[in-house]
N, CA, C and O atoms as a printed pandas DataFrame, in Angstrom:
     atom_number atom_name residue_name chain_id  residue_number  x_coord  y_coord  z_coord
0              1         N          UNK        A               1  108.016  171.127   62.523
1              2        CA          UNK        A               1  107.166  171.002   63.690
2              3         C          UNK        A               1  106.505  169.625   63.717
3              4         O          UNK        A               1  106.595  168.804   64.630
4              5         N          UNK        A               2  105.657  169.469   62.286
5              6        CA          UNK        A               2  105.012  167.502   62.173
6              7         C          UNK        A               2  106.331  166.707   62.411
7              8         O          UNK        A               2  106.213  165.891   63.325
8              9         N          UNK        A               3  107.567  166.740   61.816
9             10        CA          UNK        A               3  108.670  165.867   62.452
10            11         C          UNK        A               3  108.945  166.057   63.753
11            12         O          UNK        A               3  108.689  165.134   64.527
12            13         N          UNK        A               4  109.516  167.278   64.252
13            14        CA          UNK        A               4  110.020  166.973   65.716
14            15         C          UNK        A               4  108.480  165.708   66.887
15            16         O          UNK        A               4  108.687  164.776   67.664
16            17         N          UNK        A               5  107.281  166.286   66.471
17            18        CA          UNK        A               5  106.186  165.164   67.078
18            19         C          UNK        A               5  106.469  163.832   66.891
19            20         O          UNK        A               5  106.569  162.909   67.698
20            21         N          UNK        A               6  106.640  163.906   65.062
21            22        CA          UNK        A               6  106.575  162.173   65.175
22            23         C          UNK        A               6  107.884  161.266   65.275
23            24         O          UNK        A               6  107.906  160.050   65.084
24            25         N          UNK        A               7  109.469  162.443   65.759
25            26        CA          UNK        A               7  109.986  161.755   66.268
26            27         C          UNK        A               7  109.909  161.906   67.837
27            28         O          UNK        A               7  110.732  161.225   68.448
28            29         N          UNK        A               8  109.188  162.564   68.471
29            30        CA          UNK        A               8  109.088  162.287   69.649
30            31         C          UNK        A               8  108.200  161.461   70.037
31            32         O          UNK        A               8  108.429  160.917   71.117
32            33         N          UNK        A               9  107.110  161.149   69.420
33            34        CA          UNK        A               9  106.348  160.122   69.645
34            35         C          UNK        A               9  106.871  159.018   69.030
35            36         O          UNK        A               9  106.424  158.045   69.637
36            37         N          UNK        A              10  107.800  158.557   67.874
37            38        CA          UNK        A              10  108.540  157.261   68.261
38            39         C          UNK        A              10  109.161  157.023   69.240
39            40         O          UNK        A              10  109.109  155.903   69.749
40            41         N          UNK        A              11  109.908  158.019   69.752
41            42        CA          UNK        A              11  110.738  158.066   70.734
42            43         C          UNK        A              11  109.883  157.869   71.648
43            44         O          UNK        A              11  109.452  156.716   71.623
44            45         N          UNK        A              12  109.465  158.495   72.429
45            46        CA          UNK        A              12  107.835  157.555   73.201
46            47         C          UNK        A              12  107.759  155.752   72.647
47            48         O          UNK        A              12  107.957  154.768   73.360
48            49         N          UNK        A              13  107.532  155.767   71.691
49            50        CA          UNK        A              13  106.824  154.330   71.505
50            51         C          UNK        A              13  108.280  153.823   72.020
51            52         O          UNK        A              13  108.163  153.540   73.212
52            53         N          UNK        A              14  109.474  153.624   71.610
53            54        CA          UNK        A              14  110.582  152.818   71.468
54            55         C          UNK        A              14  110.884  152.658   72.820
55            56         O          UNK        A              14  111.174  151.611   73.398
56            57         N          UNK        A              15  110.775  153.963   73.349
57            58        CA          UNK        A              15  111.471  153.382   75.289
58            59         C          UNK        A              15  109.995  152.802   75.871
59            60         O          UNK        A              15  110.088  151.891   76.693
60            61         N          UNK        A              16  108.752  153.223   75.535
61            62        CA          UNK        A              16  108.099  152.191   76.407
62            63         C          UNK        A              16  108.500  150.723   76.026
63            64         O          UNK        A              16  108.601  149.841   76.878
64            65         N          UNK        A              17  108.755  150.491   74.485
65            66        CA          UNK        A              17  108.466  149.167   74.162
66            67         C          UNK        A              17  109.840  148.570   74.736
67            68         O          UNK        A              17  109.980  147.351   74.828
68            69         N          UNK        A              18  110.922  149.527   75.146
69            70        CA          UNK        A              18  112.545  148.589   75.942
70            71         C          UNK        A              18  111.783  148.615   76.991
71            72         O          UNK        A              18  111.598  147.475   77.417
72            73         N          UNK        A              19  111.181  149.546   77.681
73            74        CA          UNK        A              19  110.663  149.079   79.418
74            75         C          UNK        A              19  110.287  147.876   79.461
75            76         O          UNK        A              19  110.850  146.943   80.033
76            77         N          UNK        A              20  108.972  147.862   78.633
77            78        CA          UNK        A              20  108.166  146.645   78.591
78            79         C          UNK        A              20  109.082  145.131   78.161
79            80         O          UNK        A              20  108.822  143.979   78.505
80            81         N          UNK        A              21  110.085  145.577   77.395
81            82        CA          UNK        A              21  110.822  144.254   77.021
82            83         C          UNK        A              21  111.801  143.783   78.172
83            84         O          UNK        A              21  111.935  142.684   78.712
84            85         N          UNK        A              22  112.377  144.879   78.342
85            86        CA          UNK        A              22  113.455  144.764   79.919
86            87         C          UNK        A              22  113.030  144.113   80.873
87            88         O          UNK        A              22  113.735  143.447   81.630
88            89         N          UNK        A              23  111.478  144.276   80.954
89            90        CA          UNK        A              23  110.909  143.683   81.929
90            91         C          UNK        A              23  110.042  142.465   81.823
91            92         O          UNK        A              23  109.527  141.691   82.630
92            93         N          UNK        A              24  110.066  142.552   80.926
93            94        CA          UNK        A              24  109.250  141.013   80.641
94            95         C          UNK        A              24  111.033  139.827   80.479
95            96         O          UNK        A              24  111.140  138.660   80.858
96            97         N          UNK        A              25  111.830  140.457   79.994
97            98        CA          UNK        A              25  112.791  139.484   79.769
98            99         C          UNK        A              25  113.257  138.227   80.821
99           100         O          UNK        A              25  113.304  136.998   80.794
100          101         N          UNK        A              26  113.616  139.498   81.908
101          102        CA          UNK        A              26  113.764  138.432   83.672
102          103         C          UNK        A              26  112.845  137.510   83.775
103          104         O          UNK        A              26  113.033  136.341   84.112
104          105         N          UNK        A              27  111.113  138.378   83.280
105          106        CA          UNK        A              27  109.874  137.058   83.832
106          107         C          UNK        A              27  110.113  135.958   83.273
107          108         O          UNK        A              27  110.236  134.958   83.979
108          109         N          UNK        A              28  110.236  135.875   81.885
109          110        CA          UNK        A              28  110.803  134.781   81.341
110          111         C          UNK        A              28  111.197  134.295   81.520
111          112         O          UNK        A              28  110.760  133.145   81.546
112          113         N          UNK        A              29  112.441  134.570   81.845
113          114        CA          UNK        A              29  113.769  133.558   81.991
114          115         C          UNK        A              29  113.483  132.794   83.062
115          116         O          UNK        A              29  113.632  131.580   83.199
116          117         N          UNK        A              30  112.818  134.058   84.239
117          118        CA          UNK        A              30  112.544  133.063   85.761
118          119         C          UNK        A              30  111.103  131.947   85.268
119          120         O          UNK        A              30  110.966  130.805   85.707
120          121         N          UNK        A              31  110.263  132.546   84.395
121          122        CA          UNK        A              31  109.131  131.071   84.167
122          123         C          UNK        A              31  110.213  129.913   83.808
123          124         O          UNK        A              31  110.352  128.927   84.531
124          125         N          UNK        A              32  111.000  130.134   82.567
125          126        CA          UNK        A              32  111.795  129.373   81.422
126          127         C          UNK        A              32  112.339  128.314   82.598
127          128         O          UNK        A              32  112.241  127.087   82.590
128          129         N          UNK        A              33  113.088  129.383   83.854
129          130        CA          UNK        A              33  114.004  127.704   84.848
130          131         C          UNK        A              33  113.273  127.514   85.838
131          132         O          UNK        A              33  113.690  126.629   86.584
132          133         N          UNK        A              34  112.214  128.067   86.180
133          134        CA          UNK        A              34  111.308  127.510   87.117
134          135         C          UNK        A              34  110.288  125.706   86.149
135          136         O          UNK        A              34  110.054  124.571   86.563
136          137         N          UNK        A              35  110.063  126.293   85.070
137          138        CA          UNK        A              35  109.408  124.942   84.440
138          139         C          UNK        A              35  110.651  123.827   83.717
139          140         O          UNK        A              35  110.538  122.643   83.401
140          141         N          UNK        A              36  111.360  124.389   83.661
141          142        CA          UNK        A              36  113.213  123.666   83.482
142          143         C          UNK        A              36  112.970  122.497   84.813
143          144         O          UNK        A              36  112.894  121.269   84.867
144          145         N          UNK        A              37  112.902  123.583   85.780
145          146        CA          UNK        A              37  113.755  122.671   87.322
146          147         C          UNK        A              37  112.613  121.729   87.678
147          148         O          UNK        A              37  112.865  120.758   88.391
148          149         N          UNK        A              38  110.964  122.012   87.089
149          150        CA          UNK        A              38  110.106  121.011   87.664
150          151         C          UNK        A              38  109.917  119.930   86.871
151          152         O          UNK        A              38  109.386  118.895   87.272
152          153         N          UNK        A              39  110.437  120.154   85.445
153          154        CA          UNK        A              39  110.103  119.044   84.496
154          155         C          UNK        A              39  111.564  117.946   84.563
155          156         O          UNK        A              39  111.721  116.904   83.927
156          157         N          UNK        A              40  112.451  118.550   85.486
157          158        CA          UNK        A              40  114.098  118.032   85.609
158          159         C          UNK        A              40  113.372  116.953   86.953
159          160         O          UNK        A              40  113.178  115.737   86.934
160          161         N          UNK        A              41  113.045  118.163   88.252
161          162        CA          UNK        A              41  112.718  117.352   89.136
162          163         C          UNK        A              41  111.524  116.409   89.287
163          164         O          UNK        A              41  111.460  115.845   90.380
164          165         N          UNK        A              42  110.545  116.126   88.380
165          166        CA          UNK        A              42  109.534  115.303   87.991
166          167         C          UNK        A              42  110.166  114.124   86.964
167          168         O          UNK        A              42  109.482  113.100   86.965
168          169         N          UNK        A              43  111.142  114.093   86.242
169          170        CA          UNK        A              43  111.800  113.348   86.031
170          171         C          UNK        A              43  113.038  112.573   86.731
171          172         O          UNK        A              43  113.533  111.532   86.299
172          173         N          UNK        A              44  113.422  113.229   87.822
173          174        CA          UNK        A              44  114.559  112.426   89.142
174          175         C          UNK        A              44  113.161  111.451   89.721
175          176         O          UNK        A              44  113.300  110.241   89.902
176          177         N          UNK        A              45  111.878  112.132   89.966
177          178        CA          UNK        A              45  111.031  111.597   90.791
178          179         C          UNK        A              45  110.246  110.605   90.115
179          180         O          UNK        A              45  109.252  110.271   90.758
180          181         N          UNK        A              46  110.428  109.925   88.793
181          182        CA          UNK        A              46  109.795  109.058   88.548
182          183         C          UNK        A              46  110.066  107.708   89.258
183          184         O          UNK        A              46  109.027  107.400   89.842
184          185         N          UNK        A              47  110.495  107.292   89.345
185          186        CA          UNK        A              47  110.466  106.045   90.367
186          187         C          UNK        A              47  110.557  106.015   91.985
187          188         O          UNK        A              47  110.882  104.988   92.580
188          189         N          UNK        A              48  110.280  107.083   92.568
189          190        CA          UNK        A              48  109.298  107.456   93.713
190          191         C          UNK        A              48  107.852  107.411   93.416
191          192         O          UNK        A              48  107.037  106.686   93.985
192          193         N          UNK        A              49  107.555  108.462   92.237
193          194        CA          UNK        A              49  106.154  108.458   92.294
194          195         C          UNK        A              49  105.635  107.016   91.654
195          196         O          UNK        A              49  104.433  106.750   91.665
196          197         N          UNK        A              50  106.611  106.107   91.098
197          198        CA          UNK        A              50  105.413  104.787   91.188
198          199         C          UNK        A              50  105.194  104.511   92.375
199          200         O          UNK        A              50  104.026  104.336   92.719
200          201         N          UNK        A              51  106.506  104.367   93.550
201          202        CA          UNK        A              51  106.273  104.352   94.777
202          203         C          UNK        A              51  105.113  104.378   96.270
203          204         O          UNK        A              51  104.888  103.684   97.261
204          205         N          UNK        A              52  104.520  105.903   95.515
205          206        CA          UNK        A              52  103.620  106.338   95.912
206          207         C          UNK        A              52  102.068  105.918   96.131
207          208         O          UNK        A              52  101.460  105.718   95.080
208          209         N          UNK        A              53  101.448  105.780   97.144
209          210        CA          UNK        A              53   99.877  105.572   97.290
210          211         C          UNK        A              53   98.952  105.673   95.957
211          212         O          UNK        A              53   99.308  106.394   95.025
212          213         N          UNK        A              54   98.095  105.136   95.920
213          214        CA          UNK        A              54   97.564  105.808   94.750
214          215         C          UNK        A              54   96.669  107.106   95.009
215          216         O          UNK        A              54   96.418  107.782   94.011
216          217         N          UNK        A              55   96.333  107.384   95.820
217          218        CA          UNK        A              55   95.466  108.720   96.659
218          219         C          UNK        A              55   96.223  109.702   96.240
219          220         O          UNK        A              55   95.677  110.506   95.484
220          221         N          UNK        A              56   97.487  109.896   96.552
221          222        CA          UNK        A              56   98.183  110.815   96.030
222          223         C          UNK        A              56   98.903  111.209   94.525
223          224         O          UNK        A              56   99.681  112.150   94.366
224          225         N          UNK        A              57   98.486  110.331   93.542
225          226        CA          UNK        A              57   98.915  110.510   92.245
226          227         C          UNK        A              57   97.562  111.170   91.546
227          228         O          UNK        A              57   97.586  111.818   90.499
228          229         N          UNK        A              58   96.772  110.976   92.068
229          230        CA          UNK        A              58   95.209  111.977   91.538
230          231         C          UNK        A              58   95.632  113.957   91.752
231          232         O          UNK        A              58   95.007  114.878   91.228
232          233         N          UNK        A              59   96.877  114.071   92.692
233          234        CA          UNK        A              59   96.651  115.613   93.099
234          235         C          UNK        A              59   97.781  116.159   92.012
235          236         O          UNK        A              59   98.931  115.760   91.832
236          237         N          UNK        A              60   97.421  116.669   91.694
237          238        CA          UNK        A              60   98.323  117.326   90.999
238          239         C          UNK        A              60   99.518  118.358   91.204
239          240         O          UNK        A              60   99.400  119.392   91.862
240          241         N          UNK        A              61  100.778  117.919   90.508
241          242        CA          UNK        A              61  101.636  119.017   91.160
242          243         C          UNK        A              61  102.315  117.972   92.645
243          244         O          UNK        A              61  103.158  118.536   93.342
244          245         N          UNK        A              62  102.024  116.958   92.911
245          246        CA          UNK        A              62  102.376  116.161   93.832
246          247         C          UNK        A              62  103.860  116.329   93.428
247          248         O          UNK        A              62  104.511  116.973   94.250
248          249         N          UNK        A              63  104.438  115.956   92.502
249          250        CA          UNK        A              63  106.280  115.722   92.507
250          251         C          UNK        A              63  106.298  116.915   92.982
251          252         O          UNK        A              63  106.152  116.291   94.034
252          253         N          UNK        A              64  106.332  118.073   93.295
253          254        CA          UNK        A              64  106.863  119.453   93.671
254          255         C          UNK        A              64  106.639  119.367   95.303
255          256         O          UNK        A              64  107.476  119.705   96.141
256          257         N          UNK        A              65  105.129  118.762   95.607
257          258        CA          UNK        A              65  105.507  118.989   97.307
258          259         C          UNK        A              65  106.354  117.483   97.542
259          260         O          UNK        A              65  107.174  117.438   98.459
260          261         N          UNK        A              66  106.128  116.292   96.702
261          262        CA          UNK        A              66  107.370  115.155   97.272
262          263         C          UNK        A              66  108.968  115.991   97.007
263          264         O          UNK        A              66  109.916  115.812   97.771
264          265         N          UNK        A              67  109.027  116.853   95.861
265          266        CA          UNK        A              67  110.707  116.989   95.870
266          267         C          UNK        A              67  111.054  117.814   97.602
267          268         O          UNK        A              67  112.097  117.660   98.237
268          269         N          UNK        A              68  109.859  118.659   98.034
269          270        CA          UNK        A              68  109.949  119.864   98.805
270          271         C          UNK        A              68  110.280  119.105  100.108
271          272         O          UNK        A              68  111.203  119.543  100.796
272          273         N          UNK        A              69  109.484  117.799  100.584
273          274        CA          UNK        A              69  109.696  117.061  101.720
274          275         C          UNK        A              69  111.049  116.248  101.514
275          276         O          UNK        A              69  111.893  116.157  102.405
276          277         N          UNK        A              70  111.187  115.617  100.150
277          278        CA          UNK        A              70  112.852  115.221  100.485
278          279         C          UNK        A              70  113.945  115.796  100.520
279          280         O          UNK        A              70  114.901  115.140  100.935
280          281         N          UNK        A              71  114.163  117.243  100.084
281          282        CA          UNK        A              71  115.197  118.377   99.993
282          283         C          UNK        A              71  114.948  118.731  101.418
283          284         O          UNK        A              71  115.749  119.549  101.870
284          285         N          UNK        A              72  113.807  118.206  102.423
285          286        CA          UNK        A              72  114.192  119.193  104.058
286          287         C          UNK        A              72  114.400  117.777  104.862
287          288         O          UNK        A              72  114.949  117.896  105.958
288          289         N          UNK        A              73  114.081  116.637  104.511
289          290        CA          UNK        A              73  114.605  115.512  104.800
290          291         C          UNK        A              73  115.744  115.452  104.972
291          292         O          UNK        A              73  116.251  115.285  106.081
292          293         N          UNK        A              74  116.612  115.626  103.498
293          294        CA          UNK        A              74  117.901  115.799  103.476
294          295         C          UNK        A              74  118.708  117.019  104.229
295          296         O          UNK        A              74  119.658  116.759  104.968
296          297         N          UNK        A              75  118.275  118.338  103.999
297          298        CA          UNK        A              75  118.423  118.789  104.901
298          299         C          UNK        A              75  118.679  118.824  106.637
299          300         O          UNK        A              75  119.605  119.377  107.230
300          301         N          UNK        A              76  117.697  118.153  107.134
301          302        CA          UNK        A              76  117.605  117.989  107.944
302          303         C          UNK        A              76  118.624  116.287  108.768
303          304         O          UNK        A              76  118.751  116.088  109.976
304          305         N          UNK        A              77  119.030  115.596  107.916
305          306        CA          UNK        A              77  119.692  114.566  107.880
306          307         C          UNK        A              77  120.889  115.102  108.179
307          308         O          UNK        A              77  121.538  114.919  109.209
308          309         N          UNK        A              78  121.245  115.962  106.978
309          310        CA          UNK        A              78  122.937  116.546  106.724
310          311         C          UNK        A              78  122.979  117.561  108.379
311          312         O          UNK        A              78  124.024  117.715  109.010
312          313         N          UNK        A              79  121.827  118.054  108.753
313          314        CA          UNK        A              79  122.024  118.529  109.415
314          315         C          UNK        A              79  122.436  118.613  110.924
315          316         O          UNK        A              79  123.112  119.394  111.593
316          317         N          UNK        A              80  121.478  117.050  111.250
317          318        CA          UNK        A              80  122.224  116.111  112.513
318          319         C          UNK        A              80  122.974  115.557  112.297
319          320         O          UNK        A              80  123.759  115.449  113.239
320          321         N          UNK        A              81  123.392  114.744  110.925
321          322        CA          UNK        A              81  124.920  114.372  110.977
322          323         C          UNK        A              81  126.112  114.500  110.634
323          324         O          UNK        A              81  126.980  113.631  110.718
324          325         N          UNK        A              82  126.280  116.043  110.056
325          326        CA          UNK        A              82  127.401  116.379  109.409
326          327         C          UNK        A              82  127.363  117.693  110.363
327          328         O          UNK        A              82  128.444  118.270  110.477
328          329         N          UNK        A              83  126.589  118.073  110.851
329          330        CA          UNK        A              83  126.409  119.476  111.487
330          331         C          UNK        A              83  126.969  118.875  112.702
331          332         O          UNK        A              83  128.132  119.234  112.883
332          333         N          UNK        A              84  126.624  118.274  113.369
333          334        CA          UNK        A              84  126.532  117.488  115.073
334          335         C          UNK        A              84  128.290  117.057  114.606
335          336         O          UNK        A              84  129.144  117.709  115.208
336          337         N          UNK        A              85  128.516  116.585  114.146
337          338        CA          UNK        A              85  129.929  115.562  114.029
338          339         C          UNK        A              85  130.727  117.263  113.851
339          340         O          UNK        A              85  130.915  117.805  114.940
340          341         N          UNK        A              86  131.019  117.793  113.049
341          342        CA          UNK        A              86  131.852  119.555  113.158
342          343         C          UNK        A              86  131.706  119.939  114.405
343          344         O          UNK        A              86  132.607  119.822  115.236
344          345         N          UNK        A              87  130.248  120.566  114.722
345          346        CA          UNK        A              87  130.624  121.012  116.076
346          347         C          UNK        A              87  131.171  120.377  117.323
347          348         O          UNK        A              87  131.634  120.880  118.347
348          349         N          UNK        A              88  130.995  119.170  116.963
349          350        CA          UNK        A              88  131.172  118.347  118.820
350          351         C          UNK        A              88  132.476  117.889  118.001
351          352         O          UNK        A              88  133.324  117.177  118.540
């Protein structure tokens, strides 16, 4: 009777502790390439941000909204001239 408890209460402990791991694993990985892709794209952006005003090197997190305006720049480039030239 004391065994069947205290293997059901490992058994308890062990699947909460896979829930909890299962689920923390994804968060990870998504922090792990989210701080990957900003420390990648803060390094493409070093010689823009010398570029830059000095007003704007005080804010922090600035390379993330400069990468955000040149990815819809480009966007928006590819989009009148590679888009416009296919359809017409």
């Amino acid at each position: 009777m004391i065994i069947e408890r205290i293997k059901k209460g490992l058994y308890l402990v062990r699947s909460t502790f896979l829930s909890g791991l299962f689920t923390l694993i994804p968060i990870a990985a998504t922090l792990f390439f989210l701080h990957f892709l900003y420390n990648l794209v803060a390094r493409m952006l070093a010689p823009v941000y010398k570029l830059e005003p000095a007003f704007l090197k005080v804010i922090p997190g600035i390379e993330f909204v400069i990468a955000i305006v040149l990815i819809l720049l480009l966007g928006i480039t590819l989009k009148v001239f590679i888009a416009h030239q296919v359809i017409h």
